[in-house]
C-alpha positions as CSV (number, residue, x, y, z in Angstrom):
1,X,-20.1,6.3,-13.5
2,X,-21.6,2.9,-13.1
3,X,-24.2,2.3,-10.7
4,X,-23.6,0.7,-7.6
5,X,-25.5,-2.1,-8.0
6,X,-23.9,-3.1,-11.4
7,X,-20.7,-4.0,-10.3
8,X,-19.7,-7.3,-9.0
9,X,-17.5,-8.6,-6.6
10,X,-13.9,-10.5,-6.3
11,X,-12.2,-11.5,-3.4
12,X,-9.6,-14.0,-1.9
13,X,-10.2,-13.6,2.0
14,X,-8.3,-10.6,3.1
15,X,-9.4,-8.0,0.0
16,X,-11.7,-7.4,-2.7
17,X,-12.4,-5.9,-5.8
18,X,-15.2,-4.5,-7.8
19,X,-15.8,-5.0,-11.0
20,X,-18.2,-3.3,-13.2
21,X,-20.0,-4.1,-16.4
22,X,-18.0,-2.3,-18.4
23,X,-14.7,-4.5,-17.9
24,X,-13.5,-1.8,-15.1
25,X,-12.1,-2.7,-11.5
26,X,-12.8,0.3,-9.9
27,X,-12.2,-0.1,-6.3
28,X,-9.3,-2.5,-4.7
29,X,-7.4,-1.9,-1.0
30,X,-4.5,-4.1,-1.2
31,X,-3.3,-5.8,0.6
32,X,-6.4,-5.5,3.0
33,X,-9.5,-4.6,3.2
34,X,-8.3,-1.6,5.1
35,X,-5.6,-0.6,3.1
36,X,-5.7,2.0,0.8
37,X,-6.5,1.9,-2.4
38,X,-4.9,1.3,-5.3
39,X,-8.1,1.8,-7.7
40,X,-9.9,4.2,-6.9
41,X,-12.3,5.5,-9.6
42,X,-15.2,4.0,-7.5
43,X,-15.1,7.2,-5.8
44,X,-13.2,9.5,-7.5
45,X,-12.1,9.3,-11.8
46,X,-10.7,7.1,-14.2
47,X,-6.8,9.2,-13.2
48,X,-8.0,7.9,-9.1
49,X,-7.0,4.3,-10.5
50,X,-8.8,1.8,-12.1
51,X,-8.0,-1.3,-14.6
52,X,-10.1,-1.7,-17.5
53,X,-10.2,-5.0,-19.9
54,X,-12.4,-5.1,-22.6
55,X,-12.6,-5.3,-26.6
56,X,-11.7,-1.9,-28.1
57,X,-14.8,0.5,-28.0
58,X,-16.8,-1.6,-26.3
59,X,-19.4,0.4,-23.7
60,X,-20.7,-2.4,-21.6
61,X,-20.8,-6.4,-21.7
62,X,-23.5,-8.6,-23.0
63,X,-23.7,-11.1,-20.4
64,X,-21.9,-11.8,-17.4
65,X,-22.1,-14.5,-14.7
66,X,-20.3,-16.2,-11.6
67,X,-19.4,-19.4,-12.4
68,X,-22.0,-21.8,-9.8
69,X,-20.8,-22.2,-6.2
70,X,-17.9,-19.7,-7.2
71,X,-16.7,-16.3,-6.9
72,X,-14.8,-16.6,-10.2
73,X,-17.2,-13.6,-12.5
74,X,-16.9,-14.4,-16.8
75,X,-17.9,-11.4,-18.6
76,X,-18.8,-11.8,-22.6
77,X,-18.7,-9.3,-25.3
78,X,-20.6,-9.9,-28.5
79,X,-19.9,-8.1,-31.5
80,X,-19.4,-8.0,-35.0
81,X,-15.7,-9.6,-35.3
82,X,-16.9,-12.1,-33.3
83,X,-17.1,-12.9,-29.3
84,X,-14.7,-12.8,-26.4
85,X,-15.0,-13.8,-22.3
86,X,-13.1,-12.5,-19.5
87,X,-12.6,-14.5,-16.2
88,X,-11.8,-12.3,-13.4
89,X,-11.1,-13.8,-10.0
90,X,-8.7,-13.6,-6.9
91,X,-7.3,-16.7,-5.8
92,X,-7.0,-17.4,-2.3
93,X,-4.1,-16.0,-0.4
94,X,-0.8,-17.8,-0.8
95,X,2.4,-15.5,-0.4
96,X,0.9,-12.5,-1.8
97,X,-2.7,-10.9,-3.3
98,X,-3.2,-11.6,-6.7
99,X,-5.8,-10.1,-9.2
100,X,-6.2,-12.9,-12.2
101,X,-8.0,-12.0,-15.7
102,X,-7.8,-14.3,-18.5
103,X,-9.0,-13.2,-22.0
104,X,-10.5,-16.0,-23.8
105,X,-11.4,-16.1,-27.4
106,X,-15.1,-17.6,-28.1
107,X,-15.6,-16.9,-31.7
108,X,-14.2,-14.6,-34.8
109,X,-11.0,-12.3,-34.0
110,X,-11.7,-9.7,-31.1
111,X,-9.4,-6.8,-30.7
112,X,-8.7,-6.1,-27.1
113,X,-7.1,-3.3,-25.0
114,X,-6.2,-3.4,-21.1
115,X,-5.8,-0.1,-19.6
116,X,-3.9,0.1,-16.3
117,X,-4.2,3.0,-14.1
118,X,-2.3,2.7,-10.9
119,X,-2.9,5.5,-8.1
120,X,-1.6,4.5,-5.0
121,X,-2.5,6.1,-1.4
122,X,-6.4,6.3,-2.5
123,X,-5.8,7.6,-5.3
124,X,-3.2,10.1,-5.4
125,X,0.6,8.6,-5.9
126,X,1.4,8.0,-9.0
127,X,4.1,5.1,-8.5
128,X,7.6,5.2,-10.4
129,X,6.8,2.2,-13.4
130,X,9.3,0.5,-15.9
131,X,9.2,-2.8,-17.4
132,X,11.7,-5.9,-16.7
133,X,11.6,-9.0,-18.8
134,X,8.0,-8.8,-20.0
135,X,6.8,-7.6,-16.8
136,X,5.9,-4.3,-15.4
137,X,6.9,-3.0,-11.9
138,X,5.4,-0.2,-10.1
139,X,6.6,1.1,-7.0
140,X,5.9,3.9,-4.4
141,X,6.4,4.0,-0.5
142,X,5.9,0.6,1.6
143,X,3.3,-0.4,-2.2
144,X,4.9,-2.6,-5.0
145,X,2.8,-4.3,-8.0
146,X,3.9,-6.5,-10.8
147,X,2.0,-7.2,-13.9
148,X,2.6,-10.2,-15.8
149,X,1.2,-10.9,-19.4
150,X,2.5,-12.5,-22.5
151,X,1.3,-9.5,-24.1
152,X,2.9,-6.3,-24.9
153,X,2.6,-3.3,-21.9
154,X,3.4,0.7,-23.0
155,X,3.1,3.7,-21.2
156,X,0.7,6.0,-22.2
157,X,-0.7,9.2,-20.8
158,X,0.4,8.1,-17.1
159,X,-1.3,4.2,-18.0
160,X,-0.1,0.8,-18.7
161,X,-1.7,-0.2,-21.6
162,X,-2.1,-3.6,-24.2
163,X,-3.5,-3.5,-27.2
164,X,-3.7,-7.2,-28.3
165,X,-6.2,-9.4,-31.1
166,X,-7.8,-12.5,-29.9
167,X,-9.2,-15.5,-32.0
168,X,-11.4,-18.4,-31.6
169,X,-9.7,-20.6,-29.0
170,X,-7.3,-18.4,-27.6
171,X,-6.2,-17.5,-24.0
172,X,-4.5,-14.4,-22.5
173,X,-4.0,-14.4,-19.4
174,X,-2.9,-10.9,-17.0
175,X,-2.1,-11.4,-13.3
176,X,-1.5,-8.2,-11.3
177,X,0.7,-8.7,-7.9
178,X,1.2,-6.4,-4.9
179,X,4.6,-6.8,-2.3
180,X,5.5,-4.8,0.4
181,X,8.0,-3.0,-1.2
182,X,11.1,-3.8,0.6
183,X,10.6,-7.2,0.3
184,X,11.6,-9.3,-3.2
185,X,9.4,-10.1,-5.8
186,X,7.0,-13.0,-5.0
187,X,6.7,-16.0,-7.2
188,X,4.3,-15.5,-9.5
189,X,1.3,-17.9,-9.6
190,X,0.3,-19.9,-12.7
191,X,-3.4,-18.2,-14.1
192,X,-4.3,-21.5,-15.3
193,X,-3.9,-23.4,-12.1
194,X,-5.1,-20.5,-9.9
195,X,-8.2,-20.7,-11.9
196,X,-9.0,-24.2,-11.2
197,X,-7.8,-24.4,-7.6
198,X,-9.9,-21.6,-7.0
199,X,-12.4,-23.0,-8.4
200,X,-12.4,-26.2,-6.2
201,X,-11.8,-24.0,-2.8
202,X,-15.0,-22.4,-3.7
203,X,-17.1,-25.2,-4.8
204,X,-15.8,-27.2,-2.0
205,X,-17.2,-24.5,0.1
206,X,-20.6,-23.7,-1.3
207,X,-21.4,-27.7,-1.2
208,X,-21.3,-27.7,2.6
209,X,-24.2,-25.2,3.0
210,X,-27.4,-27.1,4.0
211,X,-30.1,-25.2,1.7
212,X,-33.6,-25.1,0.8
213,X,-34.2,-26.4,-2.8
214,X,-36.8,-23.3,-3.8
215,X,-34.3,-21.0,-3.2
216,X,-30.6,-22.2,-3.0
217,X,-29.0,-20.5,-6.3
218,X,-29.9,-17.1,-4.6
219,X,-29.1,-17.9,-0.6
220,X,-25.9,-19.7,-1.5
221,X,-24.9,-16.4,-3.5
222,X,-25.7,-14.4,-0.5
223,X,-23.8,-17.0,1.5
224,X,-20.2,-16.6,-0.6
225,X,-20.7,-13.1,-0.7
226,X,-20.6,-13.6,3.1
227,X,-17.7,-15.3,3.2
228,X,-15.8,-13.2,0.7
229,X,-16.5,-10.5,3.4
230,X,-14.3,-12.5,5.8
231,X,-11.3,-11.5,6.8
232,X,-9.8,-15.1,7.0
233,X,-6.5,-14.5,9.4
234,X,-8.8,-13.3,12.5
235,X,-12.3,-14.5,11.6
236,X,-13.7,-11.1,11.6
237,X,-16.3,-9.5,9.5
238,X,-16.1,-6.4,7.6
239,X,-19.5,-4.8,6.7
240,X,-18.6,-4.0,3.6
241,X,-15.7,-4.1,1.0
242,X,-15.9,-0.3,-0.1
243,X,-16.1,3.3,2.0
244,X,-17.8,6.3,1.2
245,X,-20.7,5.0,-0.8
246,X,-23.7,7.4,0.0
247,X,-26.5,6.4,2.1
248,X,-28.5,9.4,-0.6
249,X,-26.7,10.1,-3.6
250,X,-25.4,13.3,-3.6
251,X,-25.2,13.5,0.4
252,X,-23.0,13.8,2.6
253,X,-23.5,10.4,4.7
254,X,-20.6,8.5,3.4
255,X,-18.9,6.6,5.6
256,X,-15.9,3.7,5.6
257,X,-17.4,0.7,6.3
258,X,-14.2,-1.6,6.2
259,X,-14.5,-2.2,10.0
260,X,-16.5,-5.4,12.0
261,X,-19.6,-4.2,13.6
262,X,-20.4,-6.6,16.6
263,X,-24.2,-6.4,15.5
264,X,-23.9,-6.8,12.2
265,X,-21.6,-9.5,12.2
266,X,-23.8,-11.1,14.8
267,X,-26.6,-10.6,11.9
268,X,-24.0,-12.8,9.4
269,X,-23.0,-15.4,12.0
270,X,-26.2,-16.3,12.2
271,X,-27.2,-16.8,8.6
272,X,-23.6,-18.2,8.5
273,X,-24.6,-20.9,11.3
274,X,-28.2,-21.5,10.1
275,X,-26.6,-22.2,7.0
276,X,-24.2,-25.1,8.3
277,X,-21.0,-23.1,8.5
278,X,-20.0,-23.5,12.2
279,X,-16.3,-23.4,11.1
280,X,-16.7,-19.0,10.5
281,X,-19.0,-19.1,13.6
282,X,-15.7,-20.4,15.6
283,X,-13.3,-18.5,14.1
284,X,-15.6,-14.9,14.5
285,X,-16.1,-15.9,18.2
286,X,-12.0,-16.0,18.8
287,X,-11.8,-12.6,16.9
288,X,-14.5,-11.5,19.0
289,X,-13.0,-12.5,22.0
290,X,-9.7,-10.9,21.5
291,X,-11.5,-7.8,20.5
292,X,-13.5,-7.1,23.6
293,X,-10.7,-8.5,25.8
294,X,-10.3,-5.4,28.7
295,X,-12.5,-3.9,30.8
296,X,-16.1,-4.1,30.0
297,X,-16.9,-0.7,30.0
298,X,-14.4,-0.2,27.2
299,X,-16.7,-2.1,24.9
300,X,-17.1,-0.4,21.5
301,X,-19.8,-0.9,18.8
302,X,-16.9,-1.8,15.9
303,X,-13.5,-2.7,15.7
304,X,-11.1,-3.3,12.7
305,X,-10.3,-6.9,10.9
306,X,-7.5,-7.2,13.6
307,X,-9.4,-6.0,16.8
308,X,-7.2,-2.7,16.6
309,X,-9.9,-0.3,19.2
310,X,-8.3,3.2,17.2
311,X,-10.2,3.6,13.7
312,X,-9.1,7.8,13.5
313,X,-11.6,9.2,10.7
314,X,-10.1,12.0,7.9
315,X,-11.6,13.5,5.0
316,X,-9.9,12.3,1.5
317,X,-9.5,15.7,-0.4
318,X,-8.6,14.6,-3.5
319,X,-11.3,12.6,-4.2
320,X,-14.8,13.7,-5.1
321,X,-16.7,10.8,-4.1
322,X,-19.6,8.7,-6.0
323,X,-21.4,10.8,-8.6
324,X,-20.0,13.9,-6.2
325,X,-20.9,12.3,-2.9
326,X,-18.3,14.1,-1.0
327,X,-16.5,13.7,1.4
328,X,-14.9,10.3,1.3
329,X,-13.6,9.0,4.5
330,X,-10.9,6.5,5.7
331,X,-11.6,5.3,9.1
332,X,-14.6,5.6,11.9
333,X,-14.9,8.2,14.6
334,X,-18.0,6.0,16.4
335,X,-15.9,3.3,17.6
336,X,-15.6,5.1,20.9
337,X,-19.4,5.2,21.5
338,X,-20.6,3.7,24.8
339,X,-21.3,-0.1,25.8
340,X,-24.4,0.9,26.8
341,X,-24.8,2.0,22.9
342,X,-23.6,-1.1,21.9
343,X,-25.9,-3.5,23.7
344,X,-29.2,-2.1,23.2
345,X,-28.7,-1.9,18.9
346,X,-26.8,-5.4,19.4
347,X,-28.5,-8.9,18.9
348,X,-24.9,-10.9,19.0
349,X,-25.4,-13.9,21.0
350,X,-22.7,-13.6,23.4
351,X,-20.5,-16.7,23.1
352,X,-20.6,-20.1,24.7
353,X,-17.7,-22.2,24.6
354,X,-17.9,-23.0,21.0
355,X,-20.3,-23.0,18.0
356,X,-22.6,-25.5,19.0
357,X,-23.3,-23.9,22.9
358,X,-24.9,-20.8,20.4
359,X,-28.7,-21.1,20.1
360,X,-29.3,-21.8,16.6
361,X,-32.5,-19.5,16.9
362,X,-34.2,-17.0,19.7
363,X,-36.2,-14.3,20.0
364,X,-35.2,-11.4,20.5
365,X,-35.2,-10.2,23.8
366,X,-35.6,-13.8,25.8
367,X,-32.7,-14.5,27.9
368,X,-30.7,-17.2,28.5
369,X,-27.2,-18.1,29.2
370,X,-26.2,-16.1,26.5
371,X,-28.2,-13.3,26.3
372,X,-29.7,-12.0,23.0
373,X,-30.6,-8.4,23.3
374,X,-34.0,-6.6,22.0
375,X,-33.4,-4.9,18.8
376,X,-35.4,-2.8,15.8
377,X,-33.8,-4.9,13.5
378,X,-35.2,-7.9,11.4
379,X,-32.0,-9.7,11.9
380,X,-32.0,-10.6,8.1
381,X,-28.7,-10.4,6.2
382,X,-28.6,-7.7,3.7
383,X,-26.2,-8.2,1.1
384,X,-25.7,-6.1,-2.6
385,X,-23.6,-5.4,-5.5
386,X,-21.0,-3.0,-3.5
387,X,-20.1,-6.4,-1.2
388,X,-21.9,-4.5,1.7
389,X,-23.8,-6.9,4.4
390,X,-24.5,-4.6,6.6
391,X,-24.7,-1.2,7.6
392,X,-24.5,1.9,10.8
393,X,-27.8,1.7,12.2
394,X,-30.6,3.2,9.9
395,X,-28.3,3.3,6.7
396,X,-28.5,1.7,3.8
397,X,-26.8,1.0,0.5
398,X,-28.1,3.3,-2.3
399,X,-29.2,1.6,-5.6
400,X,-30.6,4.0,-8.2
């Protein structure tokens, strides 16, 4: 199992996935953060879903990198045939979620393999698969995937799998697809161009941020992490791209943090606003307001991407959870807690008329016309490997 701080993270707005050093995407919700999951392995096995791409035999990467001002990750492989790079990355939202990798030979002849494991439902459908064309459609329930390659796909042992050579020069790409599955295929989108138009949305991005020089590579890494924790259709936040990763390994305190937390996202706002990114300040404060809309004393301490109040928590049998972490939950019982609750752990700035009626910086605990509340909080934004900003009061993510 790879640690949780090894793997990295790629995202187009509305979902992410993690990737690890080993080549693996362990963990994807598609086609939302909240959705279940259609790799698993994060927090179950390799047979929960996962999709590995990496030269044959190969344990773990050399180097690997995000591309600067990007969320586009290249991994390299050295060995002794010679060196390969894959480019994993998620362009942003057009008619459907797309998961992009492009195999790229740097020098010698590499052989490769892809190993697709589909588990649909958080791991536990195994969908009906054949191939069409070149292609290969899976299917189960309201879930539908395509993969597209120029290479060769086979079943084996429940798996989609390639087994393909790459030489100095060359470029394979693979582009995995989800539909809802009464609906028709969607067009598939061009690697290539996805790869450079991703590129410029991200860089056009990252170059609006208003940074110190000492330390801008690391802030503005923390920033896009951020962003890629945005659910762009509403504006809210999640806290975190994954559920169930333990507060202790081994325990028990797992819980789903897919869900917008008024104080953490508060916590991001800020760094988002201090960092010249009034635009996500706006677009959380709508969110927001269509969230709490109702009677005051309804006010809960989370909410989901879309405002929905009714997060019901269950126990996911069938998967034994991060290095046996168990059990692994879908959903979040405290979203009924009191207002009262809510306010005194909350420093939100409660919301003017727009972005620039928010005070760019108070104290805790002064009051004004929109009141910032005492809290035991720094207020810094937290962010790590698992995508995770944020956290229930006095948790944590758990690096080794």
């Amino acid at each position: 199992m790879a640690r949780i701080e090894d793997y990295a993270i790629a995202g187009d707005l509305q979902t992410a996935a993690l990737v690890g050093k080993d080549g693996s995407i362990d963990w994807l919700c598609l086609p939302r953060f909240d959705s279940a999951a259609c790799f698993a392995a994060l927090v179950g096995t390799p047979g929960n879903g996962r999709w590995r791409l990496a030269p044959t035999g190969a344990k773990s990467c050399t180097t690997r990198s995000y591309r600067p001002g990007t969320l586009i990750l290249d991994t390299v492989w050295d060995g002794a045939g010679g060196s390969v790079r894959v480019t994993d990355f998620m362009p942003v939202r057009g008619e459907a979620p797309d998961v992009v990798r492009i195999v790229e030979g740097l020098s010698g002849s590499v052989e490769m393999r892809s190993d697709l494991v589909l588990r649909l439902d958080y791991g536990h459908v195994v969908p009906w698969v054949r191939h069409l064309g070149g292609q290969v459609e899976a299917i189960a329930g309201p879930d539908a995937l395509w993969l597209r390659s120029p290479v060769h796909t086979h079943g084996e042992d429940d798996a989609s799998v390639s087994r393909f050579r790459v030489t100095a020069g060359q470029r394979v790409p693979f582009v995995l697809t989800w539909q809802a599955s009464h609906l028709p295929a969607p067009q598939p989108v061009h690697p290539e161009h996805a790869l450079s138009e991703t590129g410029d949305f991200w860089t056009r991005w990252s170059d609006r941020a208003q940074l110190p020089g000492r330390w801008k590579e690391p802030v503005e890494r923390s920033l896009i992490t951020l962003k890629a924790l945005t659910y762009s259709p509403t504006g809210g936040v999640v806290a975190a791209a994954t559920t169930s990763l333990p507060e202790q390994l081994g325990g028990v305190r797992n819980w789903d943090y897919r869900y917008c937390w008024l104080r953490d996202a508060g916590f991001t706002l800020q760094t988002l606003l201090d960092a010249g990114y009034s635009e996500e300040a706006a677009a959380w404060r709508e969110w927001l307001l269509r969230a709490v809309a109702g009677d005051p004393a309804d006010l809960q301490i989370l909410y989901g991407i879309t405002g929905a109040r009714r997060l019901p928590e269950w126990e996911v049998p069938w998967l034994g959870g991060y290095e046996g972490a168990k059990p692994v939950r879908v959903g979040n019982a405290p979203q009924g807690s009191s207002s009262s609750t809510c306010t005194a752990k909350s420093s939100t700035p409660c919301p003017g008329r727009g972005p620039r009626d928010w005070p760019t910086r108070r104290t805790p605990g002064t009051c004004s016309r929109r009141c910032w509340t005492s809290s035991r909080a720094t207020g810094a934004t937290r962010t790590t490997a698992c995508g995770k900003s944020a956290a229930r009061p006095g948790s944590s993510c758990s690096p080794r």
